[in-house]
VMD Tcl script that draws the C-alpha trace (Angstrom):
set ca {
  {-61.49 10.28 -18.30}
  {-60.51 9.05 -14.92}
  {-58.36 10.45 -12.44}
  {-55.60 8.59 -12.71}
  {-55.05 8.64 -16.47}
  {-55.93 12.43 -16.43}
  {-52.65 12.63 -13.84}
  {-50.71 10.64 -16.52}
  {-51.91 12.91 -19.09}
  {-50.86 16.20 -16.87}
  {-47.46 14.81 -16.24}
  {-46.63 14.09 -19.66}
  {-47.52 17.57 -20.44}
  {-45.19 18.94 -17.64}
  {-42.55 16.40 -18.62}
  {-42.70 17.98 -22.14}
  {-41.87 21.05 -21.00}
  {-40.17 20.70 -17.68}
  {-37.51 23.28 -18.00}
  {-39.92 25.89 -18.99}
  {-41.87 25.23 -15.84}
  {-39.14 24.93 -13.71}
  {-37.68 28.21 -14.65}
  {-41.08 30.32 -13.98}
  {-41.21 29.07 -10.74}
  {-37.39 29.22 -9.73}
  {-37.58 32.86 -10.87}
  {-40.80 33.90 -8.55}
  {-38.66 32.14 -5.80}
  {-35.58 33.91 -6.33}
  {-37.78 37.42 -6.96}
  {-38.66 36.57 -3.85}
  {-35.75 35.99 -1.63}
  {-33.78 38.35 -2.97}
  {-36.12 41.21 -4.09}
  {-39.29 41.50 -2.63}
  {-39.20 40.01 0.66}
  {-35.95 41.92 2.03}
  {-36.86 45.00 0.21}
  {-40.11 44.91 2.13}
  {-38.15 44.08 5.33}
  {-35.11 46.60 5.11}
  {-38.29 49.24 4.20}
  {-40.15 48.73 7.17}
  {-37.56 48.22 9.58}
  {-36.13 51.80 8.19}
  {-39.56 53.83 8.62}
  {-39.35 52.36 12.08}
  {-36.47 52.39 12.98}
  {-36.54 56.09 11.60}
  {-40.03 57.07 13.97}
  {-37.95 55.57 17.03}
  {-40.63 52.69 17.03}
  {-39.19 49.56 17.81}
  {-41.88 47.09 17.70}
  {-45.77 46.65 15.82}
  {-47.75 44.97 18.00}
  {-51.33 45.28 20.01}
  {-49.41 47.06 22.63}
  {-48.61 50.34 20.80}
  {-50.20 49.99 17.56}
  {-52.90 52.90 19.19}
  {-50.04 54.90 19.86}
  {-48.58 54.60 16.29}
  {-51.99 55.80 14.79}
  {-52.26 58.76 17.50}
  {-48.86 59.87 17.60}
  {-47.53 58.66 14.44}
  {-49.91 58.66 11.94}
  {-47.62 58.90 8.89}
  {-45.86 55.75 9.92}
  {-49.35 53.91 10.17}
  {-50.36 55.40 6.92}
  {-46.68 54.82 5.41}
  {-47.25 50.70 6.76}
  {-51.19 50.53 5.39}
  {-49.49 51.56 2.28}
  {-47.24 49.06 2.44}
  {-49.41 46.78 3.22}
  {-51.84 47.16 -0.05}
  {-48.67 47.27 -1.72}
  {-47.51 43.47 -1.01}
  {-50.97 42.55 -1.25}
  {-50.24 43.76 -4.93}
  {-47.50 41.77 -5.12}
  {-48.84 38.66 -3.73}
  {-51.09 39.04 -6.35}
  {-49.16 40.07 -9.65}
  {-47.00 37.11 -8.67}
  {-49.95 34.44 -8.96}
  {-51.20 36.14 -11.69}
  {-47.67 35.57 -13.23}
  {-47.80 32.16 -12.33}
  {-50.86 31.63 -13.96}
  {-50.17 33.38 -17.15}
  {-46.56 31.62 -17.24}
  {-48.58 28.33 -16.90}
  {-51.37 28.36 -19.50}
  {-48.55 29.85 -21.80}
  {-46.20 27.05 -21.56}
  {-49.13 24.45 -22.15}
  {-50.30 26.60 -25.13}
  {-46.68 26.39 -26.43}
  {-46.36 29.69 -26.53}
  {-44.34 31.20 -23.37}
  {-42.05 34.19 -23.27}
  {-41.26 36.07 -20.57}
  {-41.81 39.10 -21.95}
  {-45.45 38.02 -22.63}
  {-45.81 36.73 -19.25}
  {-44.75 40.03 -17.58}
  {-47.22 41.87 -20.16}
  {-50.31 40.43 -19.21}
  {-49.35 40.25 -15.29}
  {-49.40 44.08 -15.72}
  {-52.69 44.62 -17.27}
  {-54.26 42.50 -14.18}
  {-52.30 44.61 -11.86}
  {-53.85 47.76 -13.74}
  {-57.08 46.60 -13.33}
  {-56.98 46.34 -9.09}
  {-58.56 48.98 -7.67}
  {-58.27 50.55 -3.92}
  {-61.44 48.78 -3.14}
  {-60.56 45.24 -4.12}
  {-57.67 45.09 -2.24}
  {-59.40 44.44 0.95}
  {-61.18 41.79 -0.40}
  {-58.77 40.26 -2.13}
  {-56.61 40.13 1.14}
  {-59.73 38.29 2.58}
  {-59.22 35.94 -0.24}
  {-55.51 35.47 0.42}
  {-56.51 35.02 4.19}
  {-59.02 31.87 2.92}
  {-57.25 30.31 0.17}
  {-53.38 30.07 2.26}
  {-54.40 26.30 2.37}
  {-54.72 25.72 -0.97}
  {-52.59 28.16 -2.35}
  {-50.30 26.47 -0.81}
  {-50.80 23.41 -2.35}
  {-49.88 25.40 -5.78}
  {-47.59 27.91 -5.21}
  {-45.73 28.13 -1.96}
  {-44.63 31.37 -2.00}
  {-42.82 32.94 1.91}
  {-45.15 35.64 1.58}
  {-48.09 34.06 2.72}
  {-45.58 32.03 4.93}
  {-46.85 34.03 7.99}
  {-50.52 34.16 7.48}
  {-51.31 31.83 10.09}
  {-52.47 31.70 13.74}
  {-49.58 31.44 16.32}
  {-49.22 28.06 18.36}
  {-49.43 29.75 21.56}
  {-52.53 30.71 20.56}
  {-53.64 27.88 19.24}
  {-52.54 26.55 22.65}
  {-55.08 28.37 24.31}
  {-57.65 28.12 22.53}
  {-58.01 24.11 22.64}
  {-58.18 24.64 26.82}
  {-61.45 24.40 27.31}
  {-64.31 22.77 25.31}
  {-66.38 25.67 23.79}
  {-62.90 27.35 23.41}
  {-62.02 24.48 20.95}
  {-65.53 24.41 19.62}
  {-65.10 27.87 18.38}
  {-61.60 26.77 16.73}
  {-63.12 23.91 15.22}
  {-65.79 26.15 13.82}
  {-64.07 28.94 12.62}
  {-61.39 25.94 10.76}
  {-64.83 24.97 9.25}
  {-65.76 28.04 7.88}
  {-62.65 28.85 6.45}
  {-62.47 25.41 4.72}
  {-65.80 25.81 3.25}
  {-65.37 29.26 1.84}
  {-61.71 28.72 0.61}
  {-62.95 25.48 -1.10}
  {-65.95 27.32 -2.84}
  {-63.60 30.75 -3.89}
  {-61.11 28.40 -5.45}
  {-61.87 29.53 -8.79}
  {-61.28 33.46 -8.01}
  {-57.75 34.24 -9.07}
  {-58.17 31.98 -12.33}
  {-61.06 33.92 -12.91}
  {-59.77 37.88 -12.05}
  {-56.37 36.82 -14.25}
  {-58.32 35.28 -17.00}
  {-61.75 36.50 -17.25}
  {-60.60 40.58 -16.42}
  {-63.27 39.97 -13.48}
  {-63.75 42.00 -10.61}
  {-62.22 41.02 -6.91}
  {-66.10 40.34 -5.83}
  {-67.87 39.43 -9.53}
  {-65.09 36.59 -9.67}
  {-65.76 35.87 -6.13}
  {-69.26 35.50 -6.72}
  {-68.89 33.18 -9.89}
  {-66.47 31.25 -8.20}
  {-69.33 30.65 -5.61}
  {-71.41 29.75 -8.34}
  {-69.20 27.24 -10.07}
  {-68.83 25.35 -6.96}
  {-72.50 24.89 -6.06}
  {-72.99 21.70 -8.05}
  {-70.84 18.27 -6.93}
  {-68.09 18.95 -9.61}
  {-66.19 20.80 -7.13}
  {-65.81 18.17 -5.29}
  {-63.94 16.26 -8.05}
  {-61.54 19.04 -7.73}
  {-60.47 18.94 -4.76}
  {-60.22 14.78 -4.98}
  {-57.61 15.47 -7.77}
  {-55.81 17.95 -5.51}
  {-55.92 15.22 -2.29}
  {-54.89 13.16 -4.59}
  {-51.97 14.80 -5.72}
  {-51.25 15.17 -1.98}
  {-50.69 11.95 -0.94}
  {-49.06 11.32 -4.19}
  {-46.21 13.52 -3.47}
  {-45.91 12.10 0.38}
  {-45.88 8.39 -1.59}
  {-42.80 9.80 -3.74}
  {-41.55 11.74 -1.42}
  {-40.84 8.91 1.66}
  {-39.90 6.01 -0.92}
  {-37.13 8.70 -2.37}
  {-36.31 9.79 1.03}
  {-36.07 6.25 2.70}
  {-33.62 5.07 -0.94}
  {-31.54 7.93 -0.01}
  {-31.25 7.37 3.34}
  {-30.64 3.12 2.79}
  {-27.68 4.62 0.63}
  {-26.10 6.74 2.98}
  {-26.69 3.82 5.65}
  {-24.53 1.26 4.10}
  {-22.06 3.52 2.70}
  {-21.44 4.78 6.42}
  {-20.86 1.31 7.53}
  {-17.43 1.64 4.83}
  {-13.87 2.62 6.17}
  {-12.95 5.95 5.41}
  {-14.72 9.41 6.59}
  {-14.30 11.46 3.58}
  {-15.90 9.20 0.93}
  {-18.88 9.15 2.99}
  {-19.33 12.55 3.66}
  {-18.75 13.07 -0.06}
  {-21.82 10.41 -0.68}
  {-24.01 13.17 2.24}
  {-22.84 15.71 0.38}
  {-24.34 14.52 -2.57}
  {-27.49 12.81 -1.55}
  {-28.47 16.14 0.96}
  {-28.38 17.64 -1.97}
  {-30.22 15.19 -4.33}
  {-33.09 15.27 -1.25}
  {-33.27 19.24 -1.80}
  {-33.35 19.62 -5.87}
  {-36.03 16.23 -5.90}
  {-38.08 17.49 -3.27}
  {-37.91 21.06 -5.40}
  {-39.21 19.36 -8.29}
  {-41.75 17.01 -6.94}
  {-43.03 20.23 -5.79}
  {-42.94 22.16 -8.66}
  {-44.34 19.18 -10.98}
  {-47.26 18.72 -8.29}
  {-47.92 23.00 -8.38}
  {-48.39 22.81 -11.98}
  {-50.72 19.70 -12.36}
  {-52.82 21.27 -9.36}
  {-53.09 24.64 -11.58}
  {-53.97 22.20 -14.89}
  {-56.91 20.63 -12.65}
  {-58.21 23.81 -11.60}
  {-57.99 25.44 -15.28}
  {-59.58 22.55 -16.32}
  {-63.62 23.51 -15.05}
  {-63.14 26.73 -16.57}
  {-62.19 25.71 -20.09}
  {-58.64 27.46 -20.02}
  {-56.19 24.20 -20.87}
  {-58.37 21.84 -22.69}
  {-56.79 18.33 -21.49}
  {-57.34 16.62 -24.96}
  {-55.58 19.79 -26.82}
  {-53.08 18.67 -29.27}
  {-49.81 20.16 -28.83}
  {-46.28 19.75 -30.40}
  {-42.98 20.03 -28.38}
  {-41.93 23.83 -27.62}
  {-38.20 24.18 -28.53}
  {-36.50 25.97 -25.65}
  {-34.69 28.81 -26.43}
  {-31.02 29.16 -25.96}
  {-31.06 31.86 -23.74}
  {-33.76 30.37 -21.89}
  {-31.75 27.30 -21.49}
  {-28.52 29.31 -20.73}
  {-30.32 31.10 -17.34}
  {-32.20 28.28 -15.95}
  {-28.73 26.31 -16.40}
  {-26.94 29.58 -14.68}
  {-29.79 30.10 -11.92}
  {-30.39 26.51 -10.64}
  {-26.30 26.38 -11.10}
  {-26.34 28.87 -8.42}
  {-29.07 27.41 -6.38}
  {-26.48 24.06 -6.41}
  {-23.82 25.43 -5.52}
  {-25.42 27.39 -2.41}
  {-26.99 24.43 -1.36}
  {-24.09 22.00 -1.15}
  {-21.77 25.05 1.18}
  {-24.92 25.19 3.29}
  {-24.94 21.09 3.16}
  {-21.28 21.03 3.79}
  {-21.77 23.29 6.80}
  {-24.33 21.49 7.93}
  {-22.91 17.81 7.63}
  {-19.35 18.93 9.21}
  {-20.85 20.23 11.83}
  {-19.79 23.88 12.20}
  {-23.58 25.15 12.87}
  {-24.31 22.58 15.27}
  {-24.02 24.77 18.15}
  {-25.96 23.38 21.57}
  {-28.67 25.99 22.57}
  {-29.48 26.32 26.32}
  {-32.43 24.62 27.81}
  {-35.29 26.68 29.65}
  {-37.72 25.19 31.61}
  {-41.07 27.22 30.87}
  {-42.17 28.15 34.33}
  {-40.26 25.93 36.06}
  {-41.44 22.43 35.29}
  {-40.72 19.25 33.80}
  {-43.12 17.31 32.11}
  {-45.46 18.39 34.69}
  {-44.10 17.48 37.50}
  {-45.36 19.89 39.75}
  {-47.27 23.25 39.68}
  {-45.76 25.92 37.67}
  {-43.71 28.75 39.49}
  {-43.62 27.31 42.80}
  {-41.21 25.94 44.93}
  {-41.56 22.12 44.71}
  {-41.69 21.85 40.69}
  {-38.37 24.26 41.10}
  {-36.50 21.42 43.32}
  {-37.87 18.92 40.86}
  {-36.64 20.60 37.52}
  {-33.26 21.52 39.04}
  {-32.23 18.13 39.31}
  {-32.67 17.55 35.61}
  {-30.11 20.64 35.21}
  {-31.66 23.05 32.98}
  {-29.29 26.01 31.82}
  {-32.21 28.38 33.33}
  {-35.88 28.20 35.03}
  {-38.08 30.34 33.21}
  {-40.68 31.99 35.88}
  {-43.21 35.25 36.34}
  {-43.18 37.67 38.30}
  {-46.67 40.61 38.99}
  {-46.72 43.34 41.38}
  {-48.92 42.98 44.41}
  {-51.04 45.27 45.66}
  {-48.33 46.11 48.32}
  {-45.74 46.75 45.67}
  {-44.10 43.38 46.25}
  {-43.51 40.80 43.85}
  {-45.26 37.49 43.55}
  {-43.87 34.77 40.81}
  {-47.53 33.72 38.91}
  {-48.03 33.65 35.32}
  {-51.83 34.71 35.07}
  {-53.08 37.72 35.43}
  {-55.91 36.47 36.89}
  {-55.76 33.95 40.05}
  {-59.29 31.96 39.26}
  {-57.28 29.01 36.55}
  {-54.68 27.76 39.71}
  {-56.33 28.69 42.86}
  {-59.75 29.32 42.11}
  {-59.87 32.73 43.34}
  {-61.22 35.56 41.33}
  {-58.66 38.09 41.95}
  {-55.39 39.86 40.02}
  {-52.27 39.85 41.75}
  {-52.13 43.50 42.24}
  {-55.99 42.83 44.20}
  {-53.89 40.85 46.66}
  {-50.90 41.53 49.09}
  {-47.90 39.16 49.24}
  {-48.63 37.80 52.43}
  {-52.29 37.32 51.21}
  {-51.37 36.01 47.88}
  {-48.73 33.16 49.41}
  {-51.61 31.63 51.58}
  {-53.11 30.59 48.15}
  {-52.49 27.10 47.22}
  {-52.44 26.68 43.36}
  {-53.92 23.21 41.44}
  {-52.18 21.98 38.73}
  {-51.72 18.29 36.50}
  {-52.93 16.46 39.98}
  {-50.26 18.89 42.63}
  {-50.71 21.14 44.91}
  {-48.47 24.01 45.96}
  {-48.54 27.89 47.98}
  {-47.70 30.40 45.56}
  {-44.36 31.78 46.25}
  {-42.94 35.49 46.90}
  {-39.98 36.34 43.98}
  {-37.83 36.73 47.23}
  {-38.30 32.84 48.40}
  {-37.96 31.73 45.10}
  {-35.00 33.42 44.55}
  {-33.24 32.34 47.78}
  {-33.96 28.39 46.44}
  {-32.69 29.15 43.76}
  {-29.74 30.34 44.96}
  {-29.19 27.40 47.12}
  {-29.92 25.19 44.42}
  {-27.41 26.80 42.21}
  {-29.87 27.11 39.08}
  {-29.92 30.37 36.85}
  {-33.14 32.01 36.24}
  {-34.66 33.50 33.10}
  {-36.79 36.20 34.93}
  {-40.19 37.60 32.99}
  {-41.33 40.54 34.11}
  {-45.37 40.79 33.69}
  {-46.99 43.82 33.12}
  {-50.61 45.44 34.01}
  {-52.02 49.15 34.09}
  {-52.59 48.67 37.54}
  {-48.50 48.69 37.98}
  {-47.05 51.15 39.90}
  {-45.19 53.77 38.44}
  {-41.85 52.97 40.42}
  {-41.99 49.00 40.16}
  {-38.76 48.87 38.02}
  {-37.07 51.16 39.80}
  {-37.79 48.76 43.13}
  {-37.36 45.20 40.80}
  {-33.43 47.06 40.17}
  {-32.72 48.43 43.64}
  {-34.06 45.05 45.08}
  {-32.67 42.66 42.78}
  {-30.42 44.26 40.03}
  {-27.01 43.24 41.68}
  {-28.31 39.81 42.55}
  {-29.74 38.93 38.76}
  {-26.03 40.29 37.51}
  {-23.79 38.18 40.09}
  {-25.38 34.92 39.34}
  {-25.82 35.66 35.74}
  {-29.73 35.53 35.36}
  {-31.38 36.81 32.53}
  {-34.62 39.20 32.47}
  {-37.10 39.47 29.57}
  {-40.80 40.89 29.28}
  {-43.43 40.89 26.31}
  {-43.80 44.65 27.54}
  {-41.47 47.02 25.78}
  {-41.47 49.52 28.07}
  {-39.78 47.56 30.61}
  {-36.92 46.72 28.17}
  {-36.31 50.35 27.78}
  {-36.88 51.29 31.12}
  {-34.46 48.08 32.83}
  {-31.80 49.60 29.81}
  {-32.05 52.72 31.11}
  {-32.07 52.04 34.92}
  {-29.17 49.62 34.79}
  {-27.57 48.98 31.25}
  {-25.40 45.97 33.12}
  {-28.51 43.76 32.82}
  {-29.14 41.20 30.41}
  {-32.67 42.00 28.85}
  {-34.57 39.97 26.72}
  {-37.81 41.04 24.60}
  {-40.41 38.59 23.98}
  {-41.85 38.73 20.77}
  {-44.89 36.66 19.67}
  {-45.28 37.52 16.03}
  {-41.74 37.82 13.87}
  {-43.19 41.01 11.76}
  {-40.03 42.83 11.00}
  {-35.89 42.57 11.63}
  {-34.85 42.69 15.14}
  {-33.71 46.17 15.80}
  {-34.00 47.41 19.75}
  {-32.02 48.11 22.88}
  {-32.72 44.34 23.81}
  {-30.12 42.04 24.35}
  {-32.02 39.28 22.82}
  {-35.10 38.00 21.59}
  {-37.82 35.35 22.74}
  {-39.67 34.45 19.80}
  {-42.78 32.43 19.26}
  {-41.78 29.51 17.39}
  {-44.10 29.83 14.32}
  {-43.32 32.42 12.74}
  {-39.62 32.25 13.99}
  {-37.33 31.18 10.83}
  {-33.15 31.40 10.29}
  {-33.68 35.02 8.16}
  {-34.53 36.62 11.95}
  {-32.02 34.43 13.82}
  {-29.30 35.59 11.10}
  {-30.06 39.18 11.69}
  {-30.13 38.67 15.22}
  {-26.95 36.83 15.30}
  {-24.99 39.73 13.60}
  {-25.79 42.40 16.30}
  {-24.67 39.00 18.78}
  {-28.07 39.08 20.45}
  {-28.99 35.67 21.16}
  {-32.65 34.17 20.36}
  {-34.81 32.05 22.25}
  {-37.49 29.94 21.09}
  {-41.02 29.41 23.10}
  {-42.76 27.17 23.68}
  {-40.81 24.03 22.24}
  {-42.38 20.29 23.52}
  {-41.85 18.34 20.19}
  {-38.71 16.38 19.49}
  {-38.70 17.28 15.58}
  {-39.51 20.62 16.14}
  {-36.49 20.67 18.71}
  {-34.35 19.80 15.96}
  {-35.72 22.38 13.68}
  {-34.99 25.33 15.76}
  {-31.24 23.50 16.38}
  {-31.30 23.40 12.63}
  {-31.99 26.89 12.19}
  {-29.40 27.59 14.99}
  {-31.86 29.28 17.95}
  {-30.03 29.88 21.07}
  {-32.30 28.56 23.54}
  {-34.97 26.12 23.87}
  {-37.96 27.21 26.34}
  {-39.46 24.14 26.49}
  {-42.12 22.37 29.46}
  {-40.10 19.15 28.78}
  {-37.02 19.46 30.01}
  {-35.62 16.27 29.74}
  {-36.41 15.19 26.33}
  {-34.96 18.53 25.17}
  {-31.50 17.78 26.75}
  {-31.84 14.07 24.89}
  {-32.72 15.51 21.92}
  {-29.47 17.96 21.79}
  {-27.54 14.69 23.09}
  {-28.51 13.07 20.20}
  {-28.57 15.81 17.54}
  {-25.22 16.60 18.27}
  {-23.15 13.45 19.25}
  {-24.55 11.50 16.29}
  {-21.30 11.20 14.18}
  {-23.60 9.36 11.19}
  {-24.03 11.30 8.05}
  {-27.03 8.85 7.34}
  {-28.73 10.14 10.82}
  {-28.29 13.77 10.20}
  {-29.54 13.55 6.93}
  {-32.53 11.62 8.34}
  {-32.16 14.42 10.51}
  {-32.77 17.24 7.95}
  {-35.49 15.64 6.33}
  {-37.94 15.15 9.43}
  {-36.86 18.84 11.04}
  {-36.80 21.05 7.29}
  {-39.28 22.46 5.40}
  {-38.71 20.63 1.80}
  {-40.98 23.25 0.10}
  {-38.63 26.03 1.44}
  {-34.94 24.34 1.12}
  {-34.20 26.11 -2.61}
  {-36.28 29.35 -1.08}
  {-34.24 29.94 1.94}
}
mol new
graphics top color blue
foreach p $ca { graphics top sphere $p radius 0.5 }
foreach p [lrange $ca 0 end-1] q [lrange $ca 1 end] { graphics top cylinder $p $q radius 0.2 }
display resetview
């Protein structure tokens, strides 16, 4: 059978039974929004919260095993535990899947055999299977997108630095590789651990096995496939609804259009829904297929829903509606289109001059950012310097920290960036420009063991009434120094930098700089009702500029100052419904709309 008529024959099976299908995957989504992942939130945040830890990161995580060894057990735990989840919920998926096809679903049944796979994991398959979760995100994607494997990924800022030099991208490209190649060939692992009652590493190893010969490669055709497919529906659906909204702008009469937005925003968000969830289950079919589960040639008659069946996924997606067209109607009107400041990310523009120095400052002011973003270290004199490295050798060639290095040593160094040249700069010049120039600063403080014991004590005495009478903003990826700055002068406005968005923000911060990638509305939210702002870092992308204004950030730390102002301008003073729904669809995550 080719591929194309074995699609046909897929979606007349899931066409058959559409509402069955729909409900088993509207109720894992719902699970988990409104069960699993806040319960697993609120639980963590509590133990914390409870241990007076604020934060996990690498900073203190060997303090939380030393000195708090019941929290790190009490977080390991949880850890297996949603690892146990992740799983029971695939295997659900599965089951619900093959059941519906075999015409013989219930939830009940469903539910039953989901809990004699979850009896069957033992302690030492859940490592392994969290290496499988950590190989197959890709594709598991493709057939079940569920928000908790939303995170398993590798930060941008990362990312960024890994692709700076060539064997630095080598090894990214390489390690992608690998991780292609054995998520490809352990495809077949969860159908065979939910089906086959195998063992985390016997299924891994058939799954191995199964994919040695070319078949597999038929597979994953199907599955690209089915990829493009969805992007082919997908833009010819978006670009109809969108041509709709278009003309019916160009009518008299406000209301009647926004009416029409209302509508079609939502129309984008329930098709895109389904289009997803018709694309999931022909993706599970083609992988079922190799190991004999669904026949495709099975006769089958037409499953009768049941009323009550019928009755709650009328009542559930009724709710999902409604939601989504108040959130639309928000949206559309306007009242979360708030403007968030623009940051220049240490001091540039586009380049235009070296970072934290002087002449890229009088550059960047002009274009009127809301604040500079710049560095400070300590010198080995206990001054400070503004530099973002902790090592000299990437600007100015020299192989030397900034606490190696007095001030007056360190501002005879001339730093090499995007073809300029500039002398690094003492915080006290920088500050005085600054001044003159009128622009605000968004001050991180850097940290290193070779700090002085007394440096914020000196920052504060130095520059504490300064930062507060022009309104400047601190912040630090360091913890310590937002507890210690709190401490020594409460009346400053202290921000902690986060690069991973692990639990709900709960600290003596004032505010949050988060690395965009894992940053999403559920932290901005929770943010927002303690009236701490949020900043995102590091944003360069128009459409991602409109995502975070989408998901209502505060601030944009962005190296392009300029297109981020244009990119507000626009956002915001674009009266056209048509625009800000072509807005929504290139800045929101489609998979995620009915999720969120």
């Amino acid at each position: 059978m080719s591929i194309f008529k074995e699609l046909k024959a897929y979606t007349r099976e899931f066409t058959r039974h559409w509402l069955q299908y729909l409900m088993l995957f509207l109720s894992l989504n719902l699970i988990n929004q409104f069960i699993v992942i806040p319960l697993f939130r609120y639980v963590t945040t509590f133990v914390l919260q409870a241990s007076a830890i604020p934060f996990v990161s690498y900073q203190n995580v060997v303090t939380i095993i030393t000195t708090h060894t019941l929290v790190f057990v009490i977080l390991i735990i949880e850890l297996l535990l949603l690892l146990v989840v992740i799983y029971a919920q695939f295997a659900y998926l599965l089951h619900g899947v093959r059941a519906i096809y075999s015409e013989n679903f219930t939830f009940k049944g469903s539910f039953k055999e989901t809990w004699a796979n979850v009896k069957k994991i033992r302690f030492g398959s859940l490592l392994l299977l969290g290496l499988y979760f950590l190989l197959v995100v890709p594709f598991a994607d493709i057939v079940f997108r569920t928000p908790l494997l939303a995170k398993i990924q590798i930060p941008e800022f990362i990312l960024d630095y890994m692709t700076r030099t060539p064997i630095l991208l080598t090894i990214l490209i390489v390690f992608y590789a690998v991780v292609l190649l054995f998520g490809i060939r352990l495809i077949f692992t969860l159908p065979l651990m939910v089906f086959g009652q195998k063992k985390t590493r016997t299924a891994m190893k058939k799954s191995w096995q199964l994919t040695k010969n070319a078949k597999w490669w038929a597979i994953i055709l199907r599955l690209i496939i089915i990829g493009i497919f969805v992007s082919a529906i997908l833009a010819i659906f978006y670009l109809a609804v969108y041509g709709l909204q278009l003309g019916w702008d160009l009518l008299p009469g406000k209301y009647p259009a926004l009416v029409l937005a209302i509508i079609n925003l939502s129309l984008i968000q329930i098709g895109s829904e389904l289009v997803f969830i018709w694309a999931s289950v022909i993706s599970l079919l083609i992988i079922f297929a190799p190991l004999k589960i669904t026949p495709i040639n099975e006769a089958t008659e037409k499953m009768p829903a049941g009323k009550i069946l019928k009755t709650f996924t009328a009542v559930v997606f009724g709710l999902i509606v409604v939601t989504s067209v108040v959130t639309n109607i928000l949206y559309l009107v306007g009242v979360n289109s708030h403007a968030p400041v623009v940051i220049s990310h240490r001091g540039v523009d586009d380049k235009n001059g070296v970072q934290n120095t002087l002449e890229s400052l009088r550059k960047t002011a002009k274009e009127k950012p809301d604040y500079v973003e710049i560095d400070l270290h300590e010198t080995r004199d206990k001054q400070f310097i503004v530099v973002h490295d902790d090592n000299l050798q990437k600007l100015t060639g020299v192989n030397k920290t900034p606490s190696e290095l007095t001030l007056k040593q360190l501002t005879k160094l001339t730093a090499k960036e995007d073809g300029h040249e500039a002398k690094l700069v003492s915080f006290d010049n920088y500050l005085k420009e600054a001044q003159r120039l009128n622009q605000k600063l968004l001050i991180e403080i850097k940290t290193t063991p070779q700090d002085s014991k007394t440096m914020l004590e000196r920052f504060n005495q130095k520059y504490g009434q300064t930062i507060i009478k022009n309104k400047y903003q601190v912040q630090s990826l360091d913890y310590r120094v937002i507890e210690g700055l709190h401490e020594i002068n409460p009346r400053l406005f202290v921000l902690y930098i986060q690069p991973y968005n692990f639990t709900y923000p709960r600290s003596v911060a004032d505010g949050y700089s988060m690395e965009y990638s894992t940053l999403n509305s559920d932290f901005i939210w929770q943010a927002h009702l303690q009236d701490h702002p949020v900043y995102a870092w590091t944003i360069n992308d128009e459409k991602l500029m409109m995502k975070m204004m989408y998901e209502q950030v505060d601030g944009l730390i962005t190296d392009k100052v300029s297109l981020a102002k244009k990119t507000i301008k626009q956002f915001q003073d674009d009266s056209s419904y048509a625009n800000r729904i072509l807005n929504y669809i290139i800045v929101a995550r489609m998979p995620n709309d009915l999720e969120a």
